[in-house]
C-alpha positions in Angstrom: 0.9 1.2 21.0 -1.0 2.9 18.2 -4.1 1.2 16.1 -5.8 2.2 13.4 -9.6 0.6 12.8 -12.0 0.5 10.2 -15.3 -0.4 9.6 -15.8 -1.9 5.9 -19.3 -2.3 4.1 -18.9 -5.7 2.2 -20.4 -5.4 -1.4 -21.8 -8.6 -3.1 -21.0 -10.6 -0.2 -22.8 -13.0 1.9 -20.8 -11.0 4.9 -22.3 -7.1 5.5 -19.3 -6.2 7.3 -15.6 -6.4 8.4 -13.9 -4.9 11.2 -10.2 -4.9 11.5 -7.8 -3.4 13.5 -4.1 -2.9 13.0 -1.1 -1.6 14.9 1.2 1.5 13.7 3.3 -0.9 11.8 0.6 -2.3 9.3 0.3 -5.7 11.0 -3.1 -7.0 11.7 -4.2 -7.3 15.2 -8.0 -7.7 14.9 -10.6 -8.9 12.2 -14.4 -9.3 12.7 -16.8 -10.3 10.1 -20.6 -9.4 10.9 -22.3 -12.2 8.8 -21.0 -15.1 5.8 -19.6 -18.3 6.1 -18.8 -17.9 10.3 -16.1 -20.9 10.7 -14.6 -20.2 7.7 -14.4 -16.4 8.4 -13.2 -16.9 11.7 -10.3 -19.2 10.4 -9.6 -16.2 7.8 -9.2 -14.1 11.1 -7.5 -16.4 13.0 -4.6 -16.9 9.6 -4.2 -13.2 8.9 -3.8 -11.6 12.9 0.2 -11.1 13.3 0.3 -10.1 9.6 1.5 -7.7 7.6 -1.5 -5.3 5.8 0.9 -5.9 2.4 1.3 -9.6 2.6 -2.3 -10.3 3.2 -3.2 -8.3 -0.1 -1.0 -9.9 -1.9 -2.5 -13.2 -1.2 -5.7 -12.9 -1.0 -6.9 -10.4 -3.6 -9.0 -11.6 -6.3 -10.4 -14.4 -4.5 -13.5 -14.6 -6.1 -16.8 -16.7 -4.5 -18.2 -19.2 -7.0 -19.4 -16.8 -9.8 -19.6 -13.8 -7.8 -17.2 -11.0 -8.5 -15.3 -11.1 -5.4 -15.5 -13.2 -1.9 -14.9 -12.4 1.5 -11.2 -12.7 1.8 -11.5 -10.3 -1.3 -13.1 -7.7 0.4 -11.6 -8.3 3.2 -8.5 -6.4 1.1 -10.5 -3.4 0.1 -11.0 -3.0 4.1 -7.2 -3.1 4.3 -6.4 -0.7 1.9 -8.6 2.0 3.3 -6.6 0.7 6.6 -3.7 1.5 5.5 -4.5 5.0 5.2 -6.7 5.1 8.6 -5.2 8.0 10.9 -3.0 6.5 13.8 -5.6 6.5 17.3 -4.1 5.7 21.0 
């Protein structure tokens, strides 16, 4: 099977980074955040792995982080639409 990875800088984020993985149909396999809110984050993980890149956009976009600009889950959707344009690796 062919993945494509990422490794996404978080911006304004209590999180500095997210790793995710996804197979050559756009469903999530993998997701790693390095820092934030670590059981919450992993249960963001745990709820998105076996998704579809699309359907996780669509819910979780905007999500916004008390009166920050954006949360976790929110950038966790910029690192899946550069994803979704990551070159195919065996």
């Amino acid at each position: 099977m062919k993945t494509k990875h990422v490794q996404y800088e978080t911006q304004g984020t209590c999180s500095k980074m997210i790793d995710v993985t996804a197979d050559e149909s756009n469903v999530i396999q993998q997701v790693f955040f390095l820092g934030g809110c670590n059981g919450n984050l992993q249960g963001v993980s745990q709820l998105v792995r076996g998704q579809h890149i699309d359907d996780v956009i669509k819910r979780l976009n905007g999500i916004r982080c008390g009166t920050k600009g954006t949360s976790c889950p929110d950038q966790l959707c910029r690192a899946l639409e550069q994803l979704k344009s990551a070159p195919l690796q065996d």
